[in-house]
Backbone as numpy.savetxt, mean C-alpha at the origin, in Angstrom:
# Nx Ny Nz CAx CAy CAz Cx Cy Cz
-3.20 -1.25 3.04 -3.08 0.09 2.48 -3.17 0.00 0.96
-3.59 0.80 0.16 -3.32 1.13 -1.17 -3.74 2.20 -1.34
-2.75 2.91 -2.16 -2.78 3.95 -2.38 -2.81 4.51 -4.44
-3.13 5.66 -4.40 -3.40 6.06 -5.97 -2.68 7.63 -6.12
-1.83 7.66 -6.96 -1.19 8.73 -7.50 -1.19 9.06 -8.92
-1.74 11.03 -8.87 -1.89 11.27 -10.42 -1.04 12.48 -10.24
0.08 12.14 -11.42 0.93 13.63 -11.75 0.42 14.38 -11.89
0.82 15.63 -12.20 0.80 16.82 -13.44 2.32 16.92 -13.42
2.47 16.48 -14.90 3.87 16.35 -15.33 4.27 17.26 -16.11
3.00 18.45 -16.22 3.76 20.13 -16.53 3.90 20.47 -15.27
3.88 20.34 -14.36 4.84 20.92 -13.04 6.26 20.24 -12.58
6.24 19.47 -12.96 7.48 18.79 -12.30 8.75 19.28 -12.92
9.38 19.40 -12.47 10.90 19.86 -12.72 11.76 19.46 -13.68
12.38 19.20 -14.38 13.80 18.71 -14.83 14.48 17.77 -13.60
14.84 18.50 -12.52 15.48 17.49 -11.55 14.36 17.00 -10.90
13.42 17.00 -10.58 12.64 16.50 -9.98 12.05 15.24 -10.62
11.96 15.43 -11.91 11.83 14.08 -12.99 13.13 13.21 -12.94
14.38 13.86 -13.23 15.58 12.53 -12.66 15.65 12.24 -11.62
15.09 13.09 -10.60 15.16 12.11 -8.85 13.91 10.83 -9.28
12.99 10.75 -9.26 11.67 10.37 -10.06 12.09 9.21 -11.08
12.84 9.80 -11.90 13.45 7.84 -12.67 13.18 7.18 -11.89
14.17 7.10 -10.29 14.65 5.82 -9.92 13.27 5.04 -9.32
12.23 5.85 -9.31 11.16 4.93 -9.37 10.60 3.59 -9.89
10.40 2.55 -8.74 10.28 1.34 -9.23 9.21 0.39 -8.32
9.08 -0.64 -7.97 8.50 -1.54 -7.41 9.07 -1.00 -6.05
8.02 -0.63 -5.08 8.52 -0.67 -3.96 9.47 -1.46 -3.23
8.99 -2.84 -3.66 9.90 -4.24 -2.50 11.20 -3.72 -3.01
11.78 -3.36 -4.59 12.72 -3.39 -4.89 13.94 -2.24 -4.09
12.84 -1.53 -3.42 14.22 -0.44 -2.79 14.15 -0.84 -1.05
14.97 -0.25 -1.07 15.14 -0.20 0.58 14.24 1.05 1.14
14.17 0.47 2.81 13.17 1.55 3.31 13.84 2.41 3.50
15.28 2.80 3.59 15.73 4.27 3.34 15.52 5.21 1.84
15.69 4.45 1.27 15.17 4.62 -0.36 13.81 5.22 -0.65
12.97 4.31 0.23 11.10 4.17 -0.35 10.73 5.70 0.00
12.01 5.93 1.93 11.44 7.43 2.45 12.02 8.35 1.89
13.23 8.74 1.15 13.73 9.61 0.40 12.51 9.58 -0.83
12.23 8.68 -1.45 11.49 8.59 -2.80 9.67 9.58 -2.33
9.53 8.91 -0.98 8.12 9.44 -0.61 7.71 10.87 -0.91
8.82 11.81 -0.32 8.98 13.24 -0.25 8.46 14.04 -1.54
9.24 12.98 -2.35 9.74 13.66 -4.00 8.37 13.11 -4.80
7.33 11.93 -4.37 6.59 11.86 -5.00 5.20 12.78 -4.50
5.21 13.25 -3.09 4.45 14.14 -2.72 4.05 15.41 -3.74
5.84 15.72 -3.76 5.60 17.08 -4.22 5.18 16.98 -5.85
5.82 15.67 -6.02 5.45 15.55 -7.85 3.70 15.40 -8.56
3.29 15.40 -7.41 1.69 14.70 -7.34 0.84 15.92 -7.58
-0.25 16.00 -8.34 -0.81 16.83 -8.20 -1.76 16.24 -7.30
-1.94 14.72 -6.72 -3.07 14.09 -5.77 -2.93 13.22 -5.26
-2.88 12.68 -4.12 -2.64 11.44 -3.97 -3.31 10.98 -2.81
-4.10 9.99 -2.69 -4.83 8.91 -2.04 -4.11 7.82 -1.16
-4.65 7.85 0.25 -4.16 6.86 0.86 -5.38 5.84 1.37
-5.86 4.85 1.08 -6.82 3.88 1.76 -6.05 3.15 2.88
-6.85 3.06 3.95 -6.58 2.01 4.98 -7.70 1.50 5.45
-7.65 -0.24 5.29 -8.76 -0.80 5.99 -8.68 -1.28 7.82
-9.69 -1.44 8.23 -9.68 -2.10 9.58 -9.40 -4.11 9.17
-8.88 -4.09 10.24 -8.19 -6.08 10.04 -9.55 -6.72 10.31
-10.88 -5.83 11.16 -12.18 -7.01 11.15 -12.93 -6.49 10.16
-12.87 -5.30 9.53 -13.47 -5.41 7.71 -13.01 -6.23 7.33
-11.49 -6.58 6.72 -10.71 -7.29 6.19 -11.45 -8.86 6.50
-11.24 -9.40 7.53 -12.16 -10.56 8.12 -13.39 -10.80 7.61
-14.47 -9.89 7.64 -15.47 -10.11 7.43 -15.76 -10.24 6.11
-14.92 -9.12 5.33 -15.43 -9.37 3.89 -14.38 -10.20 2.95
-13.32 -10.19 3.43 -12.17 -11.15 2.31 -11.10 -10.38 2.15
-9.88 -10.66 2.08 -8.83 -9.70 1.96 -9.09 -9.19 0.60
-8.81 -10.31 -0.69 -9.16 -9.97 -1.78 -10.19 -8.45 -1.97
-11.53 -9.03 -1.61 -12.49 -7.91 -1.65 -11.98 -6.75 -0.98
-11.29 -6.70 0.25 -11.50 -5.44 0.41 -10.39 -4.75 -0.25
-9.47 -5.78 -0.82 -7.76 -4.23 -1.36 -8.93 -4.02 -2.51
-9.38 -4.57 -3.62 -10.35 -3.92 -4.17 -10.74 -2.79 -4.13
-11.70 -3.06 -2.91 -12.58 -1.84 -2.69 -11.71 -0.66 -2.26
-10.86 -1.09 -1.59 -10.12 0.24 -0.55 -8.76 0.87 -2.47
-8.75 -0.12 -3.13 -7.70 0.51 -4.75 -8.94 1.09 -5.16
-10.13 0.91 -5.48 -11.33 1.83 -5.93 -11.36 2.64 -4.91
-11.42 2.76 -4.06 -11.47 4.46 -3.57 -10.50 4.56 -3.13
-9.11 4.32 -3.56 -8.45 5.44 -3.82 -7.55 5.76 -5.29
-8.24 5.13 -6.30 -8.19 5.50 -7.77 -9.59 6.63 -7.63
-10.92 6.65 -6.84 -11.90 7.69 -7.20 -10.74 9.08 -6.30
-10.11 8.49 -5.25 -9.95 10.29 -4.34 -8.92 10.81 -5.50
-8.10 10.04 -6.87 -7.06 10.81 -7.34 -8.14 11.48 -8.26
-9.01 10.51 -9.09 -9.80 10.49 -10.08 -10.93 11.53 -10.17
-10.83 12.59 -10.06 -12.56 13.14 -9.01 -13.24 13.46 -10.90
-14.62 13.50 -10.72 -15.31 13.63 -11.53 -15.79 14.73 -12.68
-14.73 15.98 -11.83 -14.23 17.24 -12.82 -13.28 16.98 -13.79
-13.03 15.91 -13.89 -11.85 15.61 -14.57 -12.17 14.06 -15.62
-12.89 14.85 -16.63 -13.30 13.55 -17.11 -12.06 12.69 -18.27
-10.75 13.29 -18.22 -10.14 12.49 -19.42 -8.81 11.92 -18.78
-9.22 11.67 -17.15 -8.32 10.81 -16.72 -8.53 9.28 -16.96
-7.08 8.68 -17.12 -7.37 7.52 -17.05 -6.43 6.56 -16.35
-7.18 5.67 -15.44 -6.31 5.19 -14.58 -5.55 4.17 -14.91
-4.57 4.02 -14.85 -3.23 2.72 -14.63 -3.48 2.17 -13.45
-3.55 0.66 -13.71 -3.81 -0.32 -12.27 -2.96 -1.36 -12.12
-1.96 -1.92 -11.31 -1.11 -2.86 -11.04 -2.24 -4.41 -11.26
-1.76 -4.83 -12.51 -1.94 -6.26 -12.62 -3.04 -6.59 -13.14
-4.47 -5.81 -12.71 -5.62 -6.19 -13.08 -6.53 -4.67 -12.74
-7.92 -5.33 -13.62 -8.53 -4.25 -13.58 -9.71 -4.01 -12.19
-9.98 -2.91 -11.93 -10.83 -2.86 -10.70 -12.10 -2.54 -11.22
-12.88 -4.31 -10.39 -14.58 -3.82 -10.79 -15.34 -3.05 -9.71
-15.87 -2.65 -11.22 -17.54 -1.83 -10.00 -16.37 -0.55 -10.41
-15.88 -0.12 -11.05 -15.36 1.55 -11.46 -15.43 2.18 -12.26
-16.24 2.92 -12.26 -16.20 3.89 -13.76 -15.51 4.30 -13.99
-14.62 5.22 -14.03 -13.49 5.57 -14.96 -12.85 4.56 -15.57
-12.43 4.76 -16.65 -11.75 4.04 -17.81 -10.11 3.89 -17.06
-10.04 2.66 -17.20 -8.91 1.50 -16.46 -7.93 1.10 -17.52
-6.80 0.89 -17.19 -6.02 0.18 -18.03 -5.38 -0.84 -17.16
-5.09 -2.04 -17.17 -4.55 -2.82 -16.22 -2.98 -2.96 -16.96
-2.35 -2.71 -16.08 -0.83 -3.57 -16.63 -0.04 -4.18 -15.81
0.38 -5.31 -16.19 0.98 -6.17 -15.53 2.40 -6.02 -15.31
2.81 -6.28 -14.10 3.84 -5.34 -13.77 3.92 -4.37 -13.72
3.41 -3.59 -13.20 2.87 -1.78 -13.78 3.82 -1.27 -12.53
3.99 -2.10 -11.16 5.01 -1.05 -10.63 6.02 -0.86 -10.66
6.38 -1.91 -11.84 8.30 -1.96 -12.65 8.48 -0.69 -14.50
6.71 -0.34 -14.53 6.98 0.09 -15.33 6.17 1.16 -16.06
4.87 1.74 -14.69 4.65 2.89 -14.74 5.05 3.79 -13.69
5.33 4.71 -13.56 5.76 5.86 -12.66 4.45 6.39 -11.56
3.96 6.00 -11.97 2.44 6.64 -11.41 2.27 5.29 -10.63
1.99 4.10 -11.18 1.87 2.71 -10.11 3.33 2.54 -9.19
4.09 3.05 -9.79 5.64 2.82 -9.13 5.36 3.65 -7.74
4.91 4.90 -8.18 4.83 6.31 -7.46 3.53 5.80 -5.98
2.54 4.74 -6.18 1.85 4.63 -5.78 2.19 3.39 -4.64
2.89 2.48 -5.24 3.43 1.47 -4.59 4.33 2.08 -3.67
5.50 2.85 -3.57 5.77 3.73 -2.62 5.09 4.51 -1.49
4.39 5.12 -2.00 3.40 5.86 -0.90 2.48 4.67 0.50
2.02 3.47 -0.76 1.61 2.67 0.19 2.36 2.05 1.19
3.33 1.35 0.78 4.36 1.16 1.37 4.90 1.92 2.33
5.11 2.89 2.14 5.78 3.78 3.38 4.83 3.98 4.73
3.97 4.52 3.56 2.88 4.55 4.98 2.38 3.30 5.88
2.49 2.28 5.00 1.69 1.11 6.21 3.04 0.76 6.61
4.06 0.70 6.73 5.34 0.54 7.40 5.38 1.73 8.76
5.16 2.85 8.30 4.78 4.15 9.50 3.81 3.34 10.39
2.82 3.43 10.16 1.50 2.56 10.98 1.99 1.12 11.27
2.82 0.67 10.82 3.51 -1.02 11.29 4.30 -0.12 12.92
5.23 0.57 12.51 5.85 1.16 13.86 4.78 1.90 14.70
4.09 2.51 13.95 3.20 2.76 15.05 2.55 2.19 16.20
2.65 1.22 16.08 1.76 -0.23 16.16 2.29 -0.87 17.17
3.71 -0.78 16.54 4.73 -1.42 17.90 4.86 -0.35 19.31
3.92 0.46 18.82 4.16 2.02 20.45 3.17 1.13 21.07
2.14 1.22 20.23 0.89 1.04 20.90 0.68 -0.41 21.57
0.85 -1.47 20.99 1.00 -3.10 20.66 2.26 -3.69 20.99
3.18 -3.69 22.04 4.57 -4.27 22.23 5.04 -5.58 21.98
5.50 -5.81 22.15 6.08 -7.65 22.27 6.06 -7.98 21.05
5.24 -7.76 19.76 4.86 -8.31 18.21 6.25 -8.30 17.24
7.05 -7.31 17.83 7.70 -6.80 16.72 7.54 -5.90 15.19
5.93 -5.49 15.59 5.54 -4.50 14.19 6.69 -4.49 13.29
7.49 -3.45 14.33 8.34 -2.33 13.61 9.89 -3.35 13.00
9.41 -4.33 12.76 10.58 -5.08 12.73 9.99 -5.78 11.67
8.61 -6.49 11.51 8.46 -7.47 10.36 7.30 -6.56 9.64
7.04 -5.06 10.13 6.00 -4.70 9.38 5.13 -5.48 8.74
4.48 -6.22 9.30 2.83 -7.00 8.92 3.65 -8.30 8.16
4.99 -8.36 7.73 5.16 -10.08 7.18 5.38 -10.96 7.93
4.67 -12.44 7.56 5.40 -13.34 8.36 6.43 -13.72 8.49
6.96 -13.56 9.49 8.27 -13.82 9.77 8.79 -14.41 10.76
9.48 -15.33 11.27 10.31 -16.05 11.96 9.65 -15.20 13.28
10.37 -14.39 13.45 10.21 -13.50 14.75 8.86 -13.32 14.98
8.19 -12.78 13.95 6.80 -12.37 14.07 5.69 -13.92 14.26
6.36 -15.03 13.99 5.57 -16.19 14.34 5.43 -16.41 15.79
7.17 -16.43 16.37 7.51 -16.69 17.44 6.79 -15.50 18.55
6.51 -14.49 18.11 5.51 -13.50 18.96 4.55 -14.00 19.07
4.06 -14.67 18.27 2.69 -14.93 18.12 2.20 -16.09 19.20
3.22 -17.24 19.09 3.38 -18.22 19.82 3.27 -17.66 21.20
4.27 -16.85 21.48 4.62 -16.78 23.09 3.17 -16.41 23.87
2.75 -15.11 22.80 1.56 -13.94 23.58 0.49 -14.14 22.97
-0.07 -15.07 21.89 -1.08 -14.80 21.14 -1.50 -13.96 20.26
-2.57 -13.77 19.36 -2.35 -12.47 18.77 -2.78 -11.42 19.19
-2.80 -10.13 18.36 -3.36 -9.14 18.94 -4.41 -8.43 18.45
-4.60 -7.40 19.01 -6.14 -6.70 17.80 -5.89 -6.70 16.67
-4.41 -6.35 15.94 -4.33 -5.89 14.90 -4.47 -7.63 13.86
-4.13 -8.49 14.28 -3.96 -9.65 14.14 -5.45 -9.90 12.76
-5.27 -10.36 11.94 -6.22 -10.87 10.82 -6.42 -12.32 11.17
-7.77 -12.77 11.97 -8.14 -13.58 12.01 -8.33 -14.99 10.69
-8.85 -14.27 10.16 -9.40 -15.01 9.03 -7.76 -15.53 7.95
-6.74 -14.97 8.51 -5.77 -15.89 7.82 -4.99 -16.38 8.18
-4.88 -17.62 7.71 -4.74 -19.00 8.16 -3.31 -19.45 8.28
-2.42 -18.70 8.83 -0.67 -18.85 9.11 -1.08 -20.50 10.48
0.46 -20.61 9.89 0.64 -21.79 10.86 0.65 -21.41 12.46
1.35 -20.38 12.85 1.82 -19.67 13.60 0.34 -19.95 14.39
-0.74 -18.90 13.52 -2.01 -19.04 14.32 -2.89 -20.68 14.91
-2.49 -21.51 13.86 -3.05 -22.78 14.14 -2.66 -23.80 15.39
-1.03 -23.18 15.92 -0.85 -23.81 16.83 -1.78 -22.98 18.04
-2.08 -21.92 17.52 -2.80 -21.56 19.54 -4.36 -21.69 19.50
-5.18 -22.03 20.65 -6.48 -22.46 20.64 -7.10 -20.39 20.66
-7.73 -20.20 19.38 -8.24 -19.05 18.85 -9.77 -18.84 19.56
């Protein structure tokens, strides 16, 4: 997932800007936190972008390449082309192949509101689609390690093999013990 969020910070509130402080690095809050925070960055947004790739895009073209491609379009769905004096904030580095004018900052989801704001949204949502996952996909534990490796989520792997959602192309131990 990655996602792209652009204020209009003449709409936002007084309280809606101090709920909005506590904005930070997603990992840093809890997922009761990330879903209270989600709500409040909806409404604070004048736009916001959600990318999701498929796990055999991902495969075929490189993980790297595709968060890329999938953070470029969704810096273009905040970015649209009526709007020429936006400029985007990007967590860590800059995204090639984009026209609009980029600023990269490092650490940007500890210390812009807009990457903070964005790291949330992603987060929440591919955690939603992690449980989702576990309706559809049982035995894995989705909804429990949401896509990390984890102890549990190895030991799934072991028992049943993987599953569709499963990313071939990366190379966990977990996967190396079963004949692929």
């Amino acid at each position: 997932m990655a996602a792209a969020v652009l204020f209009d910070y003449s709409a936002i509130t007084t309280r809606e800007l101090r709920l909005l402080s506590a904005l930070n690095d997603s990992k840093q809050h809890t997922q009761s936190a990330r879903e209270d925070l989600y709500p409040l960055v909806l409404r604070a947004a004048k736009r916001v972008t959600v990318v999701s790739r498929c796990v055999r895009g991902i495969d075929s073209r490189g993980l790297h390449n595709t968060n890329l491609a999938a953070l470029r379009d969704a810096l273009r769905g905040v970015s649209r082309a009526e709007q020429a004096d936006v400029l985007c904030l990007v967590d860590g580095f800059r995204v090639p192949e984009f026209e609009r004018e980029q600023r990269a900052i490092v650490n940007g989801d500890a210390t812009s509101a807009a990457i903070a704001a964005a790291s949330i949204i992603a987060k929440v949502s591919r955690d939603r689609y992690m449980h989702r996952a576990e309706e559809i996909h049982p035995g894995w534990s989705f909804a429990e390690h949401v896509g990390y490796s984890t102890p549990v989520h190895r030991e799934a792997i072991a028992r049943q093999g993987v599953s569709p959602l499963h990313r071939m192309s990366f190379q966990s131990l977990a996967y190396r013990q079963l004949a692929l």
